[in-house]
C-alpha positions as CSV (number, residue, x, y, z in Angstrom):
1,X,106.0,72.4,118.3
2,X,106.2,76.3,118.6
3,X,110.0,76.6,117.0
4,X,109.9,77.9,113.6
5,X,112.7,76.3,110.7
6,X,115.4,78.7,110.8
7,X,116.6,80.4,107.4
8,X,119.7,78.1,107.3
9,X,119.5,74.7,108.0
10,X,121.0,73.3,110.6
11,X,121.6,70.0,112.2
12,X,122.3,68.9,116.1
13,X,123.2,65.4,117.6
14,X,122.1,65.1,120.9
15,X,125.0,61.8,122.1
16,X,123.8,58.6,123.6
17,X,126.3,55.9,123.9
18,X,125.9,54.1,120.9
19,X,124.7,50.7,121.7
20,X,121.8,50.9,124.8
21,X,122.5,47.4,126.6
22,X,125.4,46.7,126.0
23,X,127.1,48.0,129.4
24,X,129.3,45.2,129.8
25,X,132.4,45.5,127.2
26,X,133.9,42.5,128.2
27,X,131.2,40.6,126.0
28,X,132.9,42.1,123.0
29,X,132.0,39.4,120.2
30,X,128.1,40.6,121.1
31,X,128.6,44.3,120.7
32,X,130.7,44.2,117.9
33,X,127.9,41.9,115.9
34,X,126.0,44.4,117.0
35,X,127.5,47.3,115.6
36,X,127.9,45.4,112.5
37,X,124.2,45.1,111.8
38,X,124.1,48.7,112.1
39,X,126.4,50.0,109.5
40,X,124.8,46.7,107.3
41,X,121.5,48.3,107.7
42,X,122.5,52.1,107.1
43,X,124.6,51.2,104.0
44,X,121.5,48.6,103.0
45,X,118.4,51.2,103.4
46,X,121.2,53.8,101.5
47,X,121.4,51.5,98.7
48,X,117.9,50.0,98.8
49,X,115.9,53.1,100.1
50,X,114.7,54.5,96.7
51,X,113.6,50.6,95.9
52,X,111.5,50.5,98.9
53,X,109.7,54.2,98.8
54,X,108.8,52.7,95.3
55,X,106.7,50.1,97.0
56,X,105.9,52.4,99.5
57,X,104.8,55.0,97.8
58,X,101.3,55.6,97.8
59,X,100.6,54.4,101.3
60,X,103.0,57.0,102.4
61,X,101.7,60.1,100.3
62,X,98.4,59.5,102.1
63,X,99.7,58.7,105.5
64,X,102.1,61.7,105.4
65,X,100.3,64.0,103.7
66,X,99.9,68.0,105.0
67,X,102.8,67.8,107.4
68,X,103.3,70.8,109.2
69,X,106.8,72.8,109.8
70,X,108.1,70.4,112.9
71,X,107.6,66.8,112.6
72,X,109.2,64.1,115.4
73,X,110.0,61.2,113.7
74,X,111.1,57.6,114.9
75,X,113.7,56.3,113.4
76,X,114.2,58.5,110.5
77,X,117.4,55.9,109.2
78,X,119.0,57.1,106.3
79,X,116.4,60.5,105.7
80,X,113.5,58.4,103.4
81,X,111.0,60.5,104.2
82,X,112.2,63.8,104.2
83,X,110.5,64.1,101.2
84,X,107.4,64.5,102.7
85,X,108.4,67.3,104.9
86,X,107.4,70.5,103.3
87,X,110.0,73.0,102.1
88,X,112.4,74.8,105.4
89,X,110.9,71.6,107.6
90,X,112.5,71.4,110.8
91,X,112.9,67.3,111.9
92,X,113.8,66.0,115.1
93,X,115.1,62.5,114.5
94,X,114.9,60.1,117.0
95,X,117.5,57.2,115.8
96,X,119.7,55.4,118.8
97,X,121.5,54.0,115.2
98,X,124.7,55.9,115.3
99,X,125.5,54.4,112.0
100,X,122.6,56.4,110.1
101,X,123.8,59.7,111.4
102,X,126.4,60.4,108.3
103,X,123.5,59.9,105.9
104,X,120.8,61.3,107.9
105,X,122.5,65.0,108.1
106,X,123.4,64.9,104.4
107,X,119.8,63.8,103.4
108,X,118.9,66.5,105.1
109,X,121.5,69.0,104.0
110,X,120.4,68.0,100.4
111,X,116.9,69.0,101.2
112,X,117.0,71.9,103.5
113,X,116.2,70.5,106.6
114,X,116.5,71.7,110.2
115,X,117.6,68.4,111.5
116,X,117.6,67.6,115.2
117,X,119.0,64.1,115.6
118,X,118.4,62.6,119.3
119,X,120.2,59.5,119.6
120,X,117.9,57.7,122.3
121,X,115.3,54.8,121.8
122,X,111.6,55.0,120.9
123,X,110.6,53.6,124.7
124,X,112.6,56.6,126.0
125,X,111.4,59.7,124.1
126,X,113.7,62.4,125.3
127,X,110.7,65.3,124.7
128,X,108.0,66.8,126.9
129,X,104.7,66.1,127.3
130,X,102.2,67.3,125.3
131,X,105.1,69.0,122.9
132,X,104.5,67.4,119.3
133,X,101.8,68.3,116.6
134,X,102.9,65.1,114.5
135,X,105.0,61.9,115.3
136,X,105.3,59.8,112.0
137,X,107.2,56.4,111.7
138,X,107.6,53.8,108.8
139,X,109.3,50.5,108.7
140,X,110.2,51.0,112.6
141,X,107.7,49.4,115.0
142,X,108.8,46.1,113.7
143,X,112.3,46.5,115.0
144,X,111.9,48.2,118.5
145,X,112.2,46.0,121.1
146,X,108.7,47.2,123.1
147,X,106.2,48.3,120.8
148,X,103.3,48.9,123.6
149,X,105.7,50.9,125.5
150,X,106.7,53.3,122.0
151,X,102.8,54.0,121.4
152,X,102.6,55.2,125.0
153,X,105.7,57.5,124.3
154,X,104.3,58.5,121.0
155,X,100.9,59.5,122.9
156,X,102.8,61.2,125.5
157,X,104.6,63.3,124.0
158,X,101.3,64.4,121.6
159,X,99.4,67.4,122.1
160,X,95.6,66.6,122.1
161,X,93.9,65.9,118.6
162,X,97.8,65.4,117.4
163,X,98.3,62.6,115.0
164,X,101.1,59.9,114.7
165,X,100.7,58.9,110.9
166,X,102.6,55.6,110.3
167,X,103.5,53.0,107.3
168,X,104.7,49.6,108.6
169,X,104.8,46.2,107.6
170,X,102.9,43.4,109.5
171,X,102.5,39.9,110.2
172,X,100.2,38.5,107.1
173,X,97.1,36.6,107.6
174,X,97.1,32.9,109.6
175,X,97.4,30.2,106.7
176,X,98.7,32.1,104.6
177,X,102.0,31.1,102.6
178,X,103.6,34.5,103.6
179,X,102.9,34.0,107.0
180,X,104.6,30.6,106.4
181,X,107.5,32.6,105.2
182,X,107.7,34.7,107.8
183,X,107.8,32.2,110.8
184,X,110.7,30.1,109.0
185,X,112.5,32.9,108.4
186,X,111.6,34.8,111.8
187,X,115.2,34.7,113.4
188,X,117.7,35.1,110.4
189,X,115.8,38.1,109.7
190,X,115.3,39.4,112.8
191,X,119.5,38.5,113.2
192,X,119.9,40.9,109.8
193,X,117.9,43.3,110.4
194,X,118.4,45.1,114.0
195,X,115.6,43.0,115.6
196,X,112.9,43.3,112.9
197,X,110.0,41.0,113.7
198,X,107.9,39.9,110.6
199,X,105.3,38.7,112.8
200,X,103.7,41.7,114.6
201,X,100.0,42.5,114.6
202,X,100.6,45.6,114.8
203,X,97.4,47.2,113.4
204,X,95.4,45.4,116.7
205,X,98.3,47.0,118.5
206,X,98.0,50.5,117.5
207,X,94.0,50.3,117.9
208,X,94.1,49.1,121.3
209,X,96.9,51.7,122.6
210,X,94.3,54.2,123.7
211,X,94.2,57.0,120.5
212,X,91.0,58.6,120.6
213,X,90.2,58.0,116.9
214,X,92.6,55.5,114.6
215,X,91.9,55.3,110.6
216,X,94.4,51.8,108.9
217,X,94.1,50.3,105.7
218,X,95.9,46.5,104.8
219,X,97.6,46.7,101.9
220,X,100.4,44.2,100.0
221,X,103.2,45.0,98.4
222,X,105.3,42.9,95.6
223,X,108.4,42.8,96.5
224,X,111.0,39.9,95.8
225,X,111.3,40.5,100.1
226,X,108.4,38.4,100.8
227,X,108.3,38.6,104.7
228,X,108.2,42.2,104.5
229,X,105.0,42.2,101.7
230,X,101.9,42.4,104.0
231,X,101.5,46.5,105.3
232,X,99.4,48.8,107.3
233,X,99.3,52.2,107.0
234,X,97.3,55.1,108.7
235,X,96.3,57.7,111.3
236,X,96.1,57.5,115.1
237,X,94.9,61.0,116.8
238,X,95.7,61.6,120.4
């Protein structure tokens, strides 16, 4: 991105409705379920979100290290990793969760940041082509609902030789007793958490999505969470 951070910080929603697919009110039950998962999961990654960079720490200092001045992030949730950005950052935010917005701006009034929230979905990246030095995401290709079609998005809207930098969790190995875990406990999670799928190879994913160059480590966490113990994290270059 060519836009420098402005000496104030300031932040900008651009408005979606709040809930893609859910068109028809009438099913009302759905949508409000819906909308309760999403203020669960802002006030749970609020609560929780200093618990979980814990774990996540060093796999993220690495992955997110040497930032530069504009960074597109998907699903930036409640603001975890705004402390990676460097100092007068300027983030554009790409969370369809209306529910994370409150927290989001005052994470990022706390830290300085020029936040730019768009309120669209990772398949639908409202930027131009070729218009990003950096895309980072953590804890988010789990829960979108097309995975393939968010890599293509994230390499779209790349320049060339720009890196999406990323810390997710993953589906363990087969045989496994956290692989056990996760298929029992696939759809209550997945219920909980907006769509989150334990069981995603995502590394083969992310390899096979057409970056010129992609660096991954596995890694484990220990987490009383055990579905969400078994990580990647890495480097993808367009």
């Amino acid at each position: 991105m060519s836009m420098q951070p402005t000496q104030t910080p300031s932040v900008t929603t651009r408005h979606t409705p709040a809930f893609e697919g859910f068109d028809d009110r009438n099913d009302v039950a759905e949508f409000e379920a819906h909308a309760g998962r999403g203020r669960f999961n802002s006030a749970f990654f609020w609560v929780m979100g200093g618990y979980i960079n814990w774990h996540m720490r060093q796999a993220k200092a690495t992955a997110f290290a040497d930032l530069p001045s504009t960074v597109v992030e998907l699903g930036s949730g409640v603001g975890a990793n705004m402390r990676h950005l460097p100092v007068g950052a300027r983030l554009i935010a790409i969370e369809p969760n209306p529910y994370m917005h409150t927290r989001l701006r005052r994470a990022a009034r706390s830290r300085a940041i020029d936040l730019e929230i768009r309120s669209v979905v990772g398949e639908r990246i409202d930027l131009p082509d070729a218009s990003a030095d950096v895309v980072i995401s953590s804890l988010v290709l789990c829960s979108v609902t097309d995975p393939e079609a968010v890599l293509a998005e994230v390499r779209r809207v790349l320049r060339r030789g720009g890196r999406f930098s990323f810390a997710e969790h993953v589906a363990a190995k087969p045989g496994t007793p956290t692989r056990w875990v996760q298929r029992v406990l696939r759809r209550p999670w997945a219920w909980v958490f907006e769509g989150c799928s334990c069981e995603r190879d995502l590394a083969t994913l992310i390899e096979s999505s057409g970056f010129s160059r992609v660096d991954l480590r596995h890694h484990r966490i220990h987490s009383p969470f055990l579905p969400f113990n078994t990580h990647i994290s890495g480097t993808a270059i367009a």
